[in-house]
N, C-alpha and C positions, 0 to 999 in steps of 0.2 A: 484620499478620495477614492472612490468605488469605479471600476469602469466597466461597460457591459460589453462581454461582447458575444451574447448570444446567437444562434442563425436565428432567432425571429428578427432581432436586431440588424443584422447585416442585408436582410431580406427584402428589408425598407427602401431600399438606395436604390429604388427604378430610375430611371433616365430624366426622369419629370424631377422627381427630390432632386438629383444630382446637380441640374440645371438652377433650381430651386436654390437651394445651396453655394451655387457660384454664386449667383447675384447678390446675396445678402453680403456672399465675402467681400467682393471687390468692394462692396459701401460703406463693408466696415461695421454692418448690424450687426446686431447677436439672433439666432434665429434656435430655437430648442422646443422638441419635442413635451408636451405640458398633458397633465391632468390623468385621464384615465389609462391611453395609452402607455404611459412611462410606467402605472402598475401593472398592466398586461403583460409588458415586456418582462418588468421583474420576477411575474410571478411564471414565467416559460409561456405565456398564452399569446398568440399572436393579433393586434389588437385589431378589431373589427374597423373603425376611423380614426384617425390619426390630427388631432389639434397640435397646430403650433404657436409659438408666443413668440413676442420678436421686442426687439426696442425699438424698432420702427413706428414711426408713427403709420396710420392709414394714411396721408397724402404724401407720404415720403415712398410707401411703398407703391402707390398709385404711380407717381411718376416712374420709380424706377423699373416696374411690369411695363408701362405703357414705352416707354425709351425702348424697351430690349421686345417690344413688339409681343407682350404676352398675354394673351387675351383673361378678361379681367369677365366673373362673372356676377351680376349684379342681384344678390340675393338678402337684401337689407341690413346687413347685417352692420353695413360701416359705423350709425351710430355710437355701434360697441363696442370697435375698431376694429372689426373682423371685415376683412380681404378672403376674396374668395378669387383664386387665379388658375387656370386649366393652361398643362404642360403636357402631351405627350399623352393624349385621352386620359387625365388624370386630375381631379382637383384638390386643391391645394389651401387648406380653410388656417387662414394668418391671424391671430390677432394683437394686437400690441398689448404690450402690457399696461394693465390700471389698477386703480384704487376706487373703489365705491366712494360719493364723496355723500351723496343720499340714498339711504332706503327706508323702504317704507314695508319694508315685512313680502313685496312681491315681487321688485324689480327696481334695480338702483341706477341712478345717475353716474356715469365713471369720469373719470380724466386720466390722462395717460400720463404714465410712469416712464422710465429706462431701471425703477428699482425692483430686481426679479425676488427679494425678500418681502418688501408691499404686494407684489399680486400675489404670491402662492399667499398670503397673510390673510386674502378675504377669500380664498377658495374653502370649501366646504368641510372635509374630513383630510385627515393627515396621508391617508393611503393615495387621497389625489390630488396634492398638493406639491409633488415633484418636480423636478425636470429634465431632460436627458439631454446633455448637447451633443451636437451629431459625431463627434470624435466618442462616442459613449460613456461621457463623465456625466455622474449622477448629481444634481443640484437637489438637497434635501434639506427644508431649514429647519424642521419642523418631526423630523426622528420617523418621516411615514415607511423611513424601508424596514427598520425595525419591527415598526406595528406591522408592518406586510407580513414579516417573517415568523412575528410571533403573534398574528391573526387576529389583532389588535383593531377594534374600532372606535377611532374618537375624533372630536374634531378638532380643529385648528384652534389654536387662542380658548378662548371664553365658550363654553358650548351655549349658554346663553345669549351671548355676541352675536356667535354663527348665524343661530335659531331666526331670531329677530331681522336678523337681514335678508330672511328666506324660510319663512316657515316650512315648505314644503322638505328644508332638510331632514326635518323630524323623520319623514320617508324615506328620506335617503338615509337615513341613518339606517334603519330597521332593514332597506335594500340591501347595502354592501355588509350588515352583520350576516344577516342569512346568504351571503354569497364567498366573507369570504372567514366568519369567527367556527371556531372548530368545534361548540359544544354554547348550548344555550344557556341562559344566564350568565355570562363572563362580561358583566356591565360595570363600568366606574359609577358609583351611588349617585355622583354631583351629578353627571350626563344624565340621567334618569328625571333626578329631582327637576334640573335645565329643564326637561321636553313636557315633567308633568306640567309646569310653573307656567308654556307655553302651548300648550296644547291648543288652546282658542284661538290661538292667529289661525290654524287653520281652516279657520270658519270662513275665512276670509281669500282660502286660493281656490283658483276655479277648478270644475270637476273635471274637466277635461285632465288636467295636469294630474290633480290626486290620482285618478284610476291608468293614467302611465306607470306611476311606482307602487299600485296598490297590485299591480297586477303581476309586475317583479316579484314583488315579494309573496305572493299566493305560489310564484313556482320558483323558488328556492330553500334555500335548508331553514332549518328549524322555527318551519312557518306557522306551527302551532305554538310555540311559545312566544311567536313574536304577536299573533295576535295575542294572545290572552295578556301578553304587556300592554296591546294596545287600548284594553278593557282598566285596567290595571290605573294605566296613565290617565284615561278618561281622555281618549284621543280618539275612541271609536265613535262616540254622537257628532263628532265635527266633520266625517269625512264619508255619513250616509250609513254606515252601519247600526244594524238595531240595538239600542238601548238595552234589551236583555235576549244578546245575541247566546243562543244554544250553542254553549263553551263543551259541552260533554259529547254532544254528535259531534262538532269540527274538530275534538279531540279525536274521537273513532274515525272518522273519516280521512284526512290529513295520511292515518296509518295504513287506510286500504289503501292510498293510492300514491303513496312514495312512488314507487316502480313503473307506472302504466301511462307518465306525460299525460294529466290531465288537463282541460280549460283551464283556467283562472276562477273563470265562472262556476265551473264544476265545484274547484276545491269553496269557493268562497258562500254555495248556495249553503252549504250543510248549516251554517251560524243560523240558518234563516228559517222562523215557523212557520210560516205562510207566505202567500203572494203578497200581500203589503208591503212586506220587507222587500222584497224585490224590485216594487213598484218605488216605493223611499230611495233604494239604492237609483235607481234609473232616475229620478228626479232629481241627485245631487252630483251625480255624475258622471250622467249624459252617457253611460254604458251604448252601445250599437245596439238594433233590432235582434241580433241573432244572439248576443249576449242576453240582451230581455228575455227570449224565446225559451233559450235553453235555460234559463233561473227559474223560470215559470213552468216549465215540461217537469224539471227535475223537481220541484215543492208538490207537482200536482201527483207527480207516477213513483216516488221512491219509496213507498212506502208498500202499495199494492201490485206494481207489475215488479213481480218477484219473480226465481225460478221455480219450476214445478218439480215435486218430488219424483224420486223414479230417472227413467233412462234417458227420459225426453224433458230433460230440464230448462233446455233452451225454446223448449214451444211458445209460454206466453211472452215472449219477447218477438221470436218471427211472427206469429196473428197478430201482435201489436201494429207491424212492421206494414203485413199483408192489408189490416184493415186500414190502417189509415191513409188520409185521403191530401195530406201536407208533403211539401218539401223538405228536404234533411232529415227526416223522423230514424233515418240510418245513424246519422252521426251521434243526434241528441242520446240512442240508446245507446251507444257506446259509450257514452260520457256517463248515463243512468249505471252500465256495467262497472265503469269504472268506480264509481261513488259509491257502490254495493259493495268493489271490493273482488267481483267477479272476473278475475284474472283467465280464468283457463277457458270462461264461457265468452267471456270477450276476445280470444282468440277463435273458437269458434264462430263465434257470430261476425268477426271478419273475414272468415273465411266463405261462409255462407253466401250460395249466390240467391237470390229472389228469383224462383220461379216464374214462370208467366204462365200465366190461366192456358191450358188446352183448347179451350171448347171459345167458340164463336157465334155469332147470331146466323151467321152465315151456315155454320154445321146444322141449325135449327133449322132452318131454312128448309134445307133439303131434304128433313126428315118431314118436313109435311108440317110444322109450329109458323101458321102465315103472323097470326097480331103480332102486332109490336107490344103489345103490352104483357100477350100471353108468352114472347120471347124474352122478355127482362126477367120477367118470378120463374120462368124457369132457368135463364144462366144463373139468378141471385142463387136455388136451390143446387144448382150444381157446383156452384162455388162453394158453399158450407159443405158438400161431402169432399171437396178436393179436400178441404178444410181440414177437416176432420180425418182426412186421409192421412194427415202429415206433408200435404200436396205430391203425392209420390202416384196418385190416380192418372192414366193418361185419359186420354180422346175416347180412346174405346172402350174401355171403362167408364168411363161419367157417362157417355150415350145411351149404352147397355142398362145405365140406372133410370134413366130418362123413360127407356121404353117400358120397365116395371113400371 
């Protein structure tokens, strides 16, 4: 047996686990570290949340947090047999071990186990299907430290089996190859066939849930082959993508913008010919207002707010900036830079600060301009020559133009 003993590992034992950890002993539970964290650990990463598994049941643990006075917090999850108990400003998410006894392709019925080869049995992919017990011995039935090490992605048992009791693994699947397989295409033919054969349960999970792993996988690796398998599979019309999504831009694109942490939204508008698509995407999967925003900004400007040739290539992007009259229209063109590919001009353009206009009505004022109306056409005229200036014009300059 394998035993860890990492410092992300040892780094674990705050006062809260420690405490944690007593209680289970004196009862005689088994209590071990499960699922994503125990590949964290293995791969040197230290894990962002921390699940545990136990053989306790929920009302076993219930009594023994409430006995030892540990406050218990009540966040639905018991159904599922997940305890959630707060030690030492830290919370602590328990769940017992089970078995799916029904599913139904979106969410299963369980009963509890004490067999820790039946739970990791219905967990999803072999890389999360572990367990660590807190002395650092690795519980693996299922060969996932192997595939961790040799960057291996498959799932548990039957990948049809998997699929079936959770469509939405299809996604998971495609999340942890692009997060953790070292070169695109390195697919088991069966897994493939599994996810085309099943591809239509996903018609059936909500959009909410698709666009959490659809958005994973827009910013991890080898995110352009994994959509074009998605096209491939005949996975892409189930989860809002176009029918005859533009594979040859999201190929070009995908390569501007390895380096430059794009949206999600950004990498994923290039598949898309027009706003339709964007409109379809936001109908199936409930994308946010600023996600809409920005699919819509970038189908309508990427084509014509370009750079200009010459010194001043960053101009039609600042006038863009200056004329318009919307919130964030800063960010949307950094994300437009980035989708162009425009690395060096998007460091300038974040460096760039927005000028404010010189000239006032107030300045008009005093030069003798009483209307209000004859004081708007003329700041509107003074603003196109700031305009035009490169906005480098001050006060007395644009006044001086005023009075020719």
């Amino acid at each position: 047996t394998m035993r860890l003993q990492a410092p992300q590992f040892q780094a674990l034992f705050t006062p809260g686990l420690r405490s944690v950890a007593e209680l289970f002993e004196k009862k005689n539970y088994e209590l071990r570290i499960a699922g994503g964290a125990v590949r964290d650990l293995l791969s040197g990463v230290t894990p962002q949340d921390i699940d545990f598994a136990t053989t306790a049941t929920p009302a076993e643990m219930k009594e023994m947090f409430t006995a030892a006075g540990v406050r218990l917090i009540n966040n639905k999850g018991e159904k599922h047999g997940t305890i959630t108990a707060r030690l030492h400003e830290q919370n602590f998410e328990i769940t017992t071990l089970r078995i799916d006894v029904v599913t139904d392709g979106r969410h299963a019925e369980v009963e509890f186990t004490t067999d820790w080869h039946k739970d990791a049995e219905r967990r999803d992919l072999t890389v999360n299907s572990m367990f660590l017990g807190l002395d650092g011995t690795l519980y693996d039935f299922f060969n996932g430290y192997e595939d961790l090490k040799s960057k291996k992605i498959r799932f548990v048992g039957k990948a049809a089996e998997r699929i079936q009791e959770d469509y939405l693994r299809i996604l998971r699947y495609f999340r942890f190859y692009g997060r953790i397989a070292e070169k695109p295409g390195d697919h088991e033919p069966n897994t493939l066939q599994a996810i085309r054969e099943n591809a239509k349960g996903l018609a059936g999970i909500s959009g909410e849930r698709i666009w959490v792993e659809l958005k994973k996988i827009l910013l991890g690796n080898h995110v352009n082959h994994l959509v074009q398998l998605m096209y491939e599979l005949d996975i892409a019309q189930y989860i809002g993508l176009p029918l005859d999504g533009n594979l040859e831009e999201f190929a070009r694109v995908t390569k501007n913008i390895q380096n430059l942490s794009p949206k999600p939204m950004t990498v994923l508008t290039s598949l898309f010919k027009g706003k339709d698509d964007v409109t379809n995407l936001d109908l199936r999967l409930k994308i946010s207002k600023e996600e809409k925003n920005l699919g819509l900004f970038l189908v309508k400007h990427r084509q014509e707010l370009t750079k200009a040739p010459g010194p001043e290539s960053l101009r039609p992007y600042q006038d863009f900036l200056m004329d318009s009259r919307e919130a964030n229209t800063n960010s949307k063109i950094f994300e437009l830079l980035k989708y162009q590919g425009e690395e060096q001009l998007l460091k300038e353009m974040q460096e760039w600060t927005v000028p404010s206009f010189p000239v006032s009505g107030h300045d008009l004022r005093k030069m003798g301009v009483s209307s209000g109306k004859e004081i708007g056409t003329a700041l509107q005229q003074l603003r196109d020559e700031w305009k035009k200036s490169g906005y480098h014009m001050d006060k007395e300059e644009l006044l001086s133009c005023l009075k020719k």
